[in-house]
RODO-2510 file (C-alpha; in nm, 4 decimals, decimal comma):
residues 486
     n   res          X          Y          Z
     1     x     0,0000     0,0000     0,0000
     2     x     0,2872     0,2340     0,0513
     3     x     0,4288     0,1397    -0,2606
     4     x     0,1424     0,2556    -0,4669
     5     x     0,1001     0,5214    -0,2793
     6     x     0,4954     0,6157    -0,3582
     7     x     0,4031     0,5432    -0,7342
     8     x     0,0533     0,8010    -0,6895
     9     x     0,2656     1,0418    -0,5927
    10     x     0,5264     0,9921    -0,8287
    11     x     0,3281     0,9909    -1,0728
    12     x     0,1398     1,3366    -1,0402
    13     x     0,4729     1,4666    -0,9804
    14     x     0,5448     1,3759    -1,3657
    15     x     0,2262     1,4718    -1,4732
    16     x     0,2652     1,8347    -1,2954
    17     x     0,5981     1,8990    -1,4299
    18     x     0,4328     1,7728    -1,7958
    19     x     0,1611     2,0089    -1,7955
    20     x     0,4160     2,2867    -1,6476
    21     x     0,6349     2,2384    -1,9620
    22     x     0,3118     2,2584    -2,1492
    23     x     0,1674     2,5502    -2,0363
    24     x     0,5521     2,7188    -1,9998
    25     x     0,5889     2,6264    -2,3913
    26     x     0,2568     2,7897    -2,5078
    27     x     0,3040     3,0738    -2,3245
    28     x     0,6188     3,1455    -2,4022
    29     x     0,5273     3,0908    -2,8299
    30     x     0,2307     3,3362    -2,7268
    31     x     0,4385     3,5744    -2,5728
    32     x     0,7134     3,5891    -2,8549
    33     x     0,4530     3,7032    -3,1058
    34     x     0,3051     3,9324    -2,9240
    35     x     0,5921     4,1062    -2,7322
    36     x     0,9605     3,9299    -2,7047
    37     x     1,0246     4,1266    -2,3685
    38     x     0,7516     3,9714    -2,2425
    39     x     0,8846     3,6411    -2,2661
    40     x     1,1382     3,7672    -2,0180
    41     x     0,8974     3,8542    -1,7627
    42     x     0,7502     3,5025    -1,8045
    43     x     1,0777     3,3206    -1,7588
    44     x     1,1377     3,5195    -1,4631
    45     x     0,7633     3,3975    -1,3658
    46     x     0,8850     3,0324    -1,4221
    47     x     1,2299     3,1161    -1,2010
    48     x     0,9972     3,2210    -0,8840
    49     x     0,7669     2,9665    -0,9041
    50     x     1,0710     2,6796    -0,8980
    51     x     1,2348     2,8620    -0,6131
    52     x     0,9308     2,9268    -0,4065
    53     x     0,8651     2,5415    -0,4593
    54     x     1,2153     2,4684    -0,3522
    55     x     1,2652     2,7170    -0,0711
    56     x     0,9416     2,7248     0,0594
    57     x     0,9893     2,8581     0,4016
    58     x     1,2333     3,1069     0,3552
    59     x     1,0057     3,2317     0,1008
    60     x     0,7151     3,2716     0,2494
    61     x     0,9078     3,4754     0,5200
    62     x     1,1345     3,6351     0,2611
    63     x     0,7929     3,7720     0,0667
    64     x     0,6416     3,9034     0,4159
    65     x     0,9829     4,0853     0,4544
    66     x     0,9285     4,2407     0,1373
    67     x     0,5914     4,4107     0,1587
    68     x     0,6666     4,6502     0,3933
    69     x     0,9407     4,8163     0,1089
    70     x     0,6638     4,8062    -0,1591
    71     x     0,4433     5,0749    -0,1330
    72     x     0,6962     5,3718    -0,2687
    73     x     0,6084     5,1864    -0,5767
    74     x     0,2472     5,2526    -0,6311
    75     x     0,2901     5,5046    -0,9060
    76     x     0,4430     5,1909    -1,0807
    77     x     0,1344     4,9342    -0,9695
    78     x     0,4104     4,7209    -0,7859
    79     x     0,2408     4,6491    -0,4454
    80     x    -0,0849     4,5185    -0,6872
    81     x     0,1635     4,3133    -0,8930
    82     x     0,3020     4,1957    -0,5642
    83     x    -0,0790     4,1252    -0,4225
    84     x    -0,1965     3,9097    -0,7508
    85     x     0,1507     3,6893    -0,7660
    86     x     0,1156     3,6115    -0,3580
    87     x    -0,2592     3,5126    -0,4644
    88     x    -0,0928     3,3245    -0,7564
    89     x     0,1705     3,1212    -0,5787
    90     x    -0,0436     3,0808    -0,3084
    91     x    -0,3154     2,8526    -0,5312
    92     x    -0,0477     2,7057    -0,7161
    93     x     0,0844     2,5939    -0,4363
    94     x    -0,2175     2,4631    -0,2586
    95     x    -0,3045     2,2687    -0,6083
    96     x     0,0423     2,0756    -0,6361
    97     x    -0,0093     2,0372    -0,2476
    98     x    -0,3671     1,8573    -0,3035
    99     x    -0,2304     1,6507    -0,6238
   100     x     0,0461     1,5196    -0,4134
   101     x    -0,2016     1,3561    -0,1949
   102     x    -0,0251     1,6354     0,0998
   103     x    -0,2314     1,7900     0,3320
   104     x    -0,3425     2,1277     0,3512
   105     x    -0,3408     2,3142     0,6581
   106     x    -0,6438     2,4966     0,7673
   107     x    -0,8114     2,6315     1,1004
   108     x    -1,1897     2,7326     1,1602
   109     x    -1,1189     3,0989     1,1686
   110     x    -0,9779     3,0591     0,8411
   111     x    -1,3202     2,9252     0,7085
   112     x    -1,4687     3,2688     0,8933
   113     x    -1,2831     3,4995     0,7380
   114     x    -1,2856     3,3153     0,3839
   115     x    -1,6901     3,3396     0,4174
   116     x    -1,6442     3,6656     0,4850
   117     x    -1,4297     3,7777     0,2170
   118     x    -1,6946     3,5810    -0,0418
   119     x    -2,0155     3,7382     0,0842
   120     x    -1,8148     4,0809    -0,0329
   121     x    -1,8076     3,8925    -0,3675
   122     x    -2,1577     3,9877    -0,3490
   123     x    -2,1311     4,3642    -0,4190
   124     x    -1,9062     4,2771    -0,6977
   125     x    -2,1874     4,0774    -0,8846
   126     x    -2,4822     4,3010    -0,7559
   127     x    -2,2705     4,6546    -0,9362
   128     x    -2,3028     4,5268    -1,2714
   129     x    -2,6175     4,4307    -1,2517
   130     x    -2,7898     4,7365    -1,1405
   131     x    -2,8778     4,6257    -0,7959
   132     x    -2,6453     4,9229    -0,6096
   133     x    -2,6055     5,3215    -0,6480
   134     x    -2,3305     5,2501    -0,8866
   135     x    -2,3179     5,1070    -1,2344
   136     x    -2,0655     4,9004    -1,4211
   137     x    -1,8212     5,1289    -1,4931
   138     x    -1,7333     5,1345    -1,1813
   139     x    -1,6397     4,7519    -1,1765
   140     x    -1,2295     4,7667    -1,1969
   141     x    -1,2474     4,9745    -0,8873
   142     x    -1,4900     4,6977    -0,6729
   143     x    -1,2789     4,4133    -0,8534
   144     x    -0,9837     4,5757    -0,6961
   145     x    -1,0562     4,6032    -0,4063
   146     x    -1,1821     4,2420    -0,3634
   147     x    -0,8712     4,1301    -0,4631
   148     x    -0,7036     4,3168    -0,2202
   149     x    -0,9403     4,1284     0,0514
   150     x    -0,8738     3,8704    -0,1098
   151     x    -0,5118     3,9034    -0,0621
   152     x    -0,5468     3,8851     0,2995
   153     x    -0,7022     3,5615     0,3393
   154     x    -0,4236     3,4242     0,0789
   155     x    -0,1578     3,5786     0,3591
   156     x    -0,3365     3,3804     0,6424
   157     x    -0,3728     3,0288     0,4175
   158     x     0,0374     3,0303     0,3197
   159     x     0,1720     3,1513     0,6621
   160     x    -0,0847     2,8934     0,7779
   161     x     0,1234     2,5899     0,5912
   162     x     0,4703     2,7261     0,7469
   163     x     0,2838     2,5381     1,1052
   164     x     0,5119     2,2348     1,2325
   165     x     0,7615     2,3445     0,9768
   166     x     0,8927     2,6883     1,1280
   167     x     0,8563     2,7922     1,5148
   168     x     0,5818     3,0836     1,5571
   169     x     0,8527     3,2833     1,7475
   170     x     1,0752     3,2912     1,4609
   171     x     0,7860     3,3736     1,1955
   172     x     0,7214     3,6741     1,4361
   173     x     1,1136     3,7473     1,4776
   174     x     1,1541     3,7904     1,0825
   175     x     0,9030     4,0155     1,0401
   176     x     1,1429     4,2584     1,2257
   177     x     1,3374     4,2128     0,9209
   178     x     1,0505     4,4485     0,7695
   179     x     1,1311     4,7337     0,9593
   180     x     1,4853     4,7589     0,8557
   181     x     1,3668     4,9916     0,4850
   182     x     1,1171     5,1540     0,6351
   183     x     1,3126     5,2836     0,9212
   184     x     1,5826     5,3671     0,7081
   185     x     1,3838     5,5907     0,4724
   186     x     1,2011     5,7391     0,8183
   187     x     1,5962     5,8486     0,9071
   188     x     1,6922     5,9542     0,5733
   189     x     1,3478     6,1809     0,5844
   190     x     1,3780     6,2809     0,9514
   191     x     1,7502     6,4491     0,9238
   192     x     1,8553     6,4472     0,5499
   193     x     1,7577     6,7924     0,3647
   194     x     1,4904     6,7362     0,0732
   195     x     1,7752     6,8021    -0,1498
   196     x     1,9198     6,4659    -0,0820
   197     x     1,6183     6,2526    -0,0426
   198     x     1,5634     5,9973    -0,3181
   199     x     1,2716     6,0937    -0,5346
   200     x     1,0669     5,8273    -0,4164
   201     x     1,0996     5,9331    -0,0821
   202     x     1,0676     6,3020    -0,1435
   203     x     0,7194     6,2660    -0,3548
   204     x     0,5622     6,0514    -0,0146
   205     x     0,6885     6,3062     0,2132
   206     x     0,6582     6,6219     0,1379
   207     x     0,4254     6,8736     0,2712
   208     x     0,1895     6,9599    -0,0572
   209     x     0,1778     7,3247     0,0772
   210     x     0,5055     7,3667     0,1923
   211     x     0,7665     7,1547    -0,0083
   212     x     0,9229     7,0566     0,2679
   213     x     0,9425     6,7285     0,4433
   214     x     0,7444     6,7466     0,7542
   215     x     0,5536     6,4354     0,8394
   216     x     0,7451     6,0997     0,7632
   217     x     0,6550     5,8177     0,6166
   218     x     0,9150     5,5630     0,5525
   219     x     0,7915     5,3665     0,2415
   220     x     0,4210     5,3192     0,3933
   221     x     0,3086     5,5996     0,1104
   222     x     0,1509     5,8288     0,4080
   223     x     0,2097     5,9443     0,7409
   224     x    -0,1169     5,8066     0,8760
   225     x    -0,0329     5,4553     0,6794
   226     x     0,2988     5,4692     0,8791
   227     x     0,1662     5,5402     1,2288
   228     x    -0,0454     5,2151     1,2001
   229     x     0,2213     5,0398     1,1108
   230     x     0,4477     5,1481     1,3767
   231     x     0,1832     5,0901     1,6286
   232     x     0,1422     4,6710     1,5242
   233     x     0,5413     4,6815     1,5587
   234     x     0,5275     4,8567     1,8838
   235     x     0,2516     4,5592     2,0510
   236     x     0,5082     4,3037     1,8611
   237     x     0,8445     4,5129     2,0196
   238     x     0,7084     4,4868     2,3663
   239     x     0,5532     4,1366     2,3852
   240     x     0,9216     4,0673     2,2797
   241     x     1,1023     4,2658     2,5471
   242     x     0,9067     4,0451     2,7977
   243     x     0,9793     3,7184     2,6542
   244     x     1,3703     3,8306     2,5740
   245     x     1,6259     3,7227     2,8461
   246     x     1,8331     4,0221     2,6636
   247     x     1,5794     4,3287     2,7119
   248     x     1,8021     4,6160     2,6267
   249     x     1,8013     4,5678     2,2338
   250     x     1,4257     4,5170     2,2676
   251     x     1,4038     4,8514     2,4725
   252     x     1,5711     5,0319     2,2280
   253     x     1,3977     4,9389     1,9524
   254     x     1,0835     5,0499     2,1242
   255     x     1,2286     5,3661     2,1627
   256     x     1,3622     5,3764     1,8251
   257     x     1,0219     5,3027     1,7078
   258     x     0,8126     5,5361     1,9367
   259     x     1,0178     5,8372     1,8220
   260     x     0,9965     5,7745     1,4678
   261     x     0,5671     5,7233     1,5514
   262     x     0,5634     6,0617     1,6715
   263     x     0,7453     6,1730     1,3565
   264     x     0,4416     6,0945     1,1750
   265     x     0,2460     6,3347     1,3404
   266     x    -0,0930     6,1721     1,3173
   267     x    -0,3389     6,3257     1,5673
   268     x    -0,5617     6,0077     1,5909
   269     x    -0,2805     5,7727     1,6119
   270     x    -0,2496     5,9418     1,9450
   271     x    -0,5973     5,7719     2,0383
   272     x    -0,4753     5,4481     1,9244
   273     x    -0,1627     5,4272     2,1544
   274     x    -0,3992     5,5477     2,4637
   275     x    -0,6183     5,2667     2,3318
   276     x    -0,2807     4,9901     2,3013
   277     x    -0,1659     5,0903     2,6376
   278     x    -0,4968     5,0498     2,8175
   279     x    -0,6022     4,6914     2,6683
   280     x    -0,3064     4,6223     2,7552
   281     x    -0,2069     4,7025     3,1134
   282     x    -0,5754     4,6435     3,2251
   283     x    -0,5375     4,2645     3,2573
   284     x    -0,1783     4,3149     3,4665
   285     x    -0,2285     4,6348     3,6413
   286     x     0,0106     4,7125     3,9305
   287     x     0,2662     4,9383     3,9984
   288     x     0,5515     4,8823     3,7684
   289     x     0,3150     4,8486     3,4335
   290     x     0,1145     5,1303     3,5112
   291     x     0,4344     5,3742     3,5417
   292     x     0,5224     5,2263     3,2224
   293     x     0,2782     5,2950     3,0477
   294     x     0,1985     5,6599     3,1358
   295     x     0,5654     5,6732     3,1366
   296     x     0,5396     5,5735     2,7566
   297     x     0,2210     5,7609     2,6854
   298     x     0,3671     6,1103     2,8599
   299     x     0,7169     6,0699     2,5965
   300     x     0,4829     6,0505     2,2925
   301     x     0,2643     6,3533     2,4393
   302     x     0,5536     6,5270     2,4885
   303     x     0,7659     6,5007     2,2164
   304     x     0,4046     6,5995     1,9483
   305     x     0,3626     6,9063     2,1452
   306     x     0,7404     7,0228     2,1203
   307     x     0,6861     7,0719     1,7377
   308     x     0,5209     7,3572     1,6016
   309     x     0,3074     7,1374     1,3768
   310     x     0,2178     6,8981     1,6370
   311     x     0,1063     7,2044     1,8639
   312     x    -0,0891     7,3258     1,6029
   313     x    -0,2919     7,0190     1,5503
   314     x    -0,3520     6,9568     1,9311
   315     x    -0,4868     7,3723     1,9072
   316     x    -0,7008     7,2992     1,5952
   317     x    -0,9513     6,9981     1,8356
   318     x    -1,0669     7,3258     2,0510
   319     x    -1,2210     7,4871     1,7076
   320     x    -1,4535     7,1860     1,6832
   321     x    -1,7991     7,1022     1,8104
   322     x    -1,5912     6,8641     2,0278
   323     x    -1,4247     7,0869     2,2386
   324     x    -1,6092     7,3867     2,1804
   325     x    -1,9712     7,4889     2,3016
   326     x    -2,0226     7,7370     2,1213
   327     x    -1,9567     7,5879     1,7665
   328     x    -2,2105     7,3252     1,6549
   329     x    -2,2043     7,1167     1,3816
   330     x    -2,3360     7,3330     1,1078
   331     x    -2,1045     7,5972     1,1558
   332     x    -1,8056     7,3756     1,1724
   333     x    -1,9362     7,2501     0,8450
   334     x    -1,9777     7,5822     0,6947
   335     x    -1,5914     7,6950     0,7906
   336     x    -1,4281     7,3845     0,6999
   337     x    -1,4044     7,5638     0,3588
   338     x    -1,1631     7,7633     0,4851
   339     x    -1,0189     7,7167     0,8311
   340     x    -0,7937     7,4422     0,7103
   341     x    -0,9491     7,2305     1,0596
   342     x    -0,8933     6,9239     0,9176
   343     x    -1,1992     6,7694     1,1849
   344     x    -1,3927     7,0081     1,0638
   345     x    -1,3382     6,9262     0,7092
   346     x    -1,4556     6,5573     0,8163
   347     x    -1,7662     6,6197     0,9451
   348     x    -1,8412     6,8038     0,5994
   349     x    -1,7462     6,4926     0,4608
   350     x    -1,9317     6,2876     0,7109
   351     x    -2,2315     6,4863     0,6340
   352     x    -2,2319     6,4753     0,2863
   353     x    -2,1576     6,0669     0,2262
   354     x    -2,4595     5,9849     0,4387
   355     x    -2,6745     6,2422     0,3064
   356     x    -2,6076     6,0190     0,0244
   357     x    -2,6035     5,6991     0,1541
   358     x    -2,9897     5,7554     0,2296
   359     x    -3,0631     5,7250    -0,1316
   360     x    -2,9434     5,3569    -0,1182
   361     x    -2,9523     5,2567     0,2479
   362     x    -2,9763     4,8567     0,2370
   363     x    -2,6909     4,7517    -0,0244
   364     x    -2,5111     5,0639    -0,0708
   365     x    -2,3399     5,2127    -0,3666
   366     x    -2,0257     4,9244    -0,4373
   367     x    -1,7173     4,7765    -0,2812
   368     x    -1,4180     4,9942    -0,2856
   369     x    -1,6257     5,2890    -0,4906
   370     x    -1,7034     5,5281    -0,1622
   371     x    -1,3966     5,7573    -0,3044
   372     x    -1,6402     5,8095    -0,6230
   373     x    -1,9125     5,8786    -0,4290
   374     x    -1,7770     6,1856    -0,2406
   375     x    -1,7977     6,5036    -0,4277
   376     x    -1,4056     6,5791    -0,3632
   377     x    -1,2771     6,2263    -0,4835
   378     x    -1,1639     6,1393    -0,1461
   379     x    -1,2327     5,8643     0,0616
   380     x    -1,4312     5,8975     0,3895
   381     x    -1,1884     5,9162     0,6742
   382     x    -1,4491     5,6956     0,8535
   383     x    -1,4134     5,3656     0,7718
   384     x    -1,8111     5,3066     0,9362
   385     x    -1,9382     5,5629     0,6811
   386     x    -1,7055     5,4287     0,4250
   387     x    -1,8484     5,0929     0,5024
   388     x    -2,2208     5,2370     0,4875
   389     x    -2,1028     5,4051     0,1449
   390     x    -2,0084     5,0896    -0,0080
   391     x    -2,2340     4,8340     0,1595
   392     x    -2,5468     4,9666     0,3335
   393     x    -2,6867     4,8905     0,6354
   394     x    -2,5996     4,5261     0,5155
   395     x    -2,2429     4,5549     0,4344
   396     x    -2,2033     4,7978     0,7496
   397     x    -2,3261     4,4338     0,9877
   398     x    -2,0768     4,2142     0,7879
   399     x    -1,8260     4,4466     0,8649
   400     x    -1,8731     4,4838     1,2297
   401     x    -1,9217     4,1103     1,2010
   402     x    -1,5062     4,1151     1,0574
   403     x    -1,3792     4,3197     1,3227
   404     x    -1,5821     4,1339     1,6252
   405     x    -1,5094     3,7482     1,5217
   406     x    -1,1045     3,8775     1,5207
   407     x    -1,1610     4,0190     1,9118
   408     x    -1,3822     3,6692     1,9876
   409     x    -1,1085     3,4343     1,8034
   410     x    -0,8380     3,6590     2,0134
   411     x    -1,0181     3,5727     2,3455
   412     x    -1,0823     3,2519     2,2509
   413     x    -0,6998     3,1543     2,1994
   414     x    -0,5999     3,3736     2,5176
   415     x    -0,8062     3,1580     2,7484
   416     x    -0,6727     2,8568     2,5375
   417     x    -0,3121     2,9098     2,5583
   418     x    -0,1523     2,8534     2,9038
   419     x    -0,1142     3,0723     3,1671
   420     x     0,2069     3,2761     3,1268
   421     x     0,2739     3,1220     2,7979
   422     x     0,4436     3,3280     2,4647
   423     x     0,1199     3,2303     2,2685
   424     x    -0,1319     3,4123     2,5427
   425     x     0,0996     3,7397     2,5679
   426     x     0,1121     3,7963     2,2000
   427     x    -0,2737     3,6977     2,1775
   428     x    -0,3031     4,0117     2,4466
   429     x    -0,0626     4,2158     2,2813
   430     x    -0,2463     4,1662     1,9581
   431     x    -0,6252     4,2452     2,1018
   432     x    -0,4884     4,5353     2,2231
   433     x    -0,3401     4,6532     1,8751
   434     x    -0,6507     4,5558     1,7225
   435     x    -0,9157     4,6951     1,9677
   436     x    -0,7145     4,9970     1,9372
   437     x    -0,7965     5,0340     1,5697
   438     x    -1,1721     5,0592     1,5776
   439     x    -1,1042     5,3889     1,7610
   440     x    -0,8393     5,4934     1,4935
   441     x    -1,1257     5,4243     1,2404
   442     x    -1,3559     5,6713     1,3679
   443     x    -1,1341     5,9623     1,2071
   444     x    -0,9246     5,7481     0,9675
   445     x    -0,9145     5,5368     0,6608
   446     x    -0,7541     5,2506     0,8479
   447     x    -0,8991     5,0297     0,6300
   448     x    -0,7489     5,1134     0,3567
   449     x    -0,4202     5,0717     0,5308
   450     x    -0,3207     4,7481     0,3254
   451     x    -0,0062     4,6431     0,4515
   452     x    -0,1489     4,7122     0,8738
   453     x    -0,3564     4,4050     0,7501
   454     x    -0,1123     4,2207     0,5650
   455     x     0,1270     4,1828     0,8426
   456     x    -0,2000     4,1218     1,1054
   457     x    -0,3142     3,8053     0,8834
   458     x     0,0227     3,6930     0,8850
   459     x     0,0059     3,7467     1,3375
   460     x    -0,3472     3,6080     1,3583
   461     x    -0,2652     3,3176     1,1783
   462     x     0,0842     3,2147     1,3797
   463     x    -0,1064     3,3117     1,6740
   464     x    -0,3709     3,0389     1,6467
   465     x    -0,1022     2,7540     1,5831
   466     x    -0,0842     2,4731     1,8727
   467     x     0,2568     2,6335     1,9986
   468     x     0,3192     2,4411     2,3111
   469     x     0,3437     2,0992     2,1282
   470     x     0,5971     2,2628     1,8923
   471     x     0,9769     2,1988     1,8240
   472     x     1,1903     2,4458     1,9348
   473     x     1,2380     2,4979     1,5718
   474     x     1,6068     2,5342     1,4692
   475     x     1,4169     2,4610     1,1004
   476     x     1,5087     2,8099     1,0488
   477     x     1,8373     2,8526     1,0690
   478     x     1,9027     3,1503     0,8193
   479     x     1,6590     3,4059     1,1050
   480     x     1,7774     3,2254     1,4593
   481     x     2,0562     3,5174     1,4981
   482     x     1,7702     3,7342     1,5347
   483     x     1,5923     3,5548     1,7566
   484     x     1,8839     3,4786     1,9938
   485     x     1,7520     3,7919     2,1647
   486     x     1,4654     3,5974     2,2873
***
């Protein structure tokens, strides 16, 4: 029986590298005629898919590395290229996996979120049809942004079939790796002149009114992209620090980290943190974390307010209907035109989408489309609106649905895991990142903060493995330097 089994195996092995020469042959004859430089871009095509097959593991962590660099590249369409090969690879994968007679690896929350991402499916079909506020023209724009949902749950299947083969500390440890660009360009922005910037750098930072670098960015694309960022690597940086035997690398890094999250100077960011540090000292309150934490909080506070344009924002909350009495709503609305209050500017915004959204309350207007619904091109900054925008009153429950089953799967693993154990303090370093970014999305487009969720499907996934019945996992040789700090 294990013979045959042996000869099954061998035998789709043949017949998958048959049909690969196939395919590689007709595409290539296609591709000649058409275009000979395309032909290059298949080979190299071809080249990945053999090495991805052949170094699987250092891969898969090699290709989370990388997405943190990619977004610089927009103007160019590489984070999208990036987004539909990871899909790519990711099936291909899975296929050769299933005709091998291997086994796929797959939890229940997997199954959740792959529901989810389907049912969005449904405002793709519905906007051609007629059935939202939208027509078909606006199709590319919902297909996109499927795919880039999509995307996510492709993230959480592959890190998913690194379990047993690569220890969850060490997945976590590489993605460290992922700071290294981004920080870099953050320094190069934060003390260079413009002068000697790199383009690519100087077109995401600079201040459209001033020319002048003033809120960084590293390669995130935005400042408020950034801060997001740097707050999932500031949960990851201190649920390190406690597990490290070596702390003081670990504590610098957090300060390396918090200084370059002020740089961004994002005034709801600010929320987030308060948000982080309360989740998370709640649980373990005493003395020692408590200082810490206002210790933390106080730095951050102080070092916004020492800039001019950090002053400036805190001043600009006391001309809104927040802070102020004697300004209501309608006369913030009416002076947004011109007091450069960027709050106030929102709840113009705010007032206008679902002034609109009435027209179409149930199903909305289309995924992804809430930009072209606006009468200034922008997106909300209010990811609920955004989602009432795009989905109704029905797509507005499957979203809250998404973020709640992440905080119930969180607390289901934390009770789960043992007491004291690595798995339940990055499970409650990771509620409190996420719980902190419902409040971030009351003033923010956090959803459309791609790569925040890229590297969370990646966590959420290695944080539901078994981990105590793991290896110590000296699989991964080329990333245990790194992790020798833990």
């Amino acid at each position: 029986m294990l013979l045959n089994k042996f000869q099954n195996r061998y035998f789709y092995q043949r017949l998958f590298v048959g049909l690969t020469g196939v395919g590689v042959g007709l595409v290539s004859g296609v591709l000649v005629g058409a275009n000979p430089q395309l032909l290059g871009v298949a080979l190299v095509g071809v080249i990945a898919i053999v090495w991805f097959f052949a170094k699987f593991q250092q891969a898969v962590l090699g290709l989370l590395i990388l997405r943190s660099s990619l977004d610089i590249f927009s103007a160019q369409q590489l984070p999208a290229a990036f987004a539909i090969g990871l899909d790519a690879l990711t099936l291909v994968y899975v296929t050769v996996q299933l005709l091998l007679g291997q086994s796929i690896k797959i939890d229940k929350f997997w199954w959740v979120l792959a529901f989810w991402i389907a049912l969005q499916g449904l405002w793709v079909i519905l906007l051609p049809l007629g059935g939202l506020g939208l027509d078909g023209s606006y199709l590319l724009a919902s297909v996109r942004e499927w795919v880039r949902l999509f995307t996510w749950l492709m993230v959480y299947l592959l890190v998913m079939q690194l379990q047993d083969k690569v220890h969850p500390n060490q997945v976590v440890s590489s993605l460290f790796f992922g700071l290294i660009v981004p920080l870099t360009a953050a320094t190069m922005q934060t003390f260079l002149p413009m002068s000697l910037l790199p383009p690519m750098l100087v077109n995401t930072a600079t201040d459209p009114t001033g020319g002048s670098v003033s809120r960084i960015n590293g390669t995130l694309g935005h400042p408020n992209t950034f801060a997001t960022f740097l707050l999932l690597f500031l949960g990851l940086t201190y649920w390190k620090q406690q597990q490290a035997q070596r702390r003081l690398p670990w504590l610098f890094l957090l300060g390396a980290i918090a200084f370059f999250f002020v740089g961004t100077k994002a005034l709801f960011s600010l929320m987030m943190l308060a948000t982080f540090i309360f989740v998370l000292l709640v649980p373990k309150l005493n003395i020692p974390n408590l200082l810490g934490g206002v210790v933390l909080f106080a730095i951050v506070i102080g070092l916004f307010t020492s800039t001019e344009f950090g002053q400036e924002r805190l001043a600009s909350i006391m001309e809104t209907p927040l802070l102020n009495p004697d300004m209501d709503i309608s006369r913030a609305i009416l002076l947004s035109e011109g007091d450069g209050n960027s709050f106030n500017w929102r709840l113009a915004q705010w007032t206008y989408l679902l002034g609109q959204w009435q027209h179409f309350p149930w199903l909305g207007f289309g995924l992804g489309i809430s930009d072209s619904v606006s009468q200034n091109g922008l997106l909300p900054h209010n990811d609920y609106v955004r989602a009432l925008i795009e989905g109704g009153i029905v797509g507005m429950a499957a979203f809250l649905t998404f973020l709640s089953s992440h905080v119930v799967r969180l607390l289901q693993l934390i009770r789960s895991a043992p007491t004291g154990s690595s798995q339940r303090s990055l499970c409650q370093t990771l509620l409190a990142v996420f719980l902190a970014i419902p409040v971030g999305m009351i003033t923010e487009n956090i959803w459309s903060h791609t790569t925040l969720f890229f590297y969370w499907s990646t966590l959420i996934a290695v944080a539901g493995w078994n981990w105590h019945e793991l290896k110590t996992g000296e699989e991964s040789a080329s990333i245990h330097n790194f992790s020798n700090f833990s």
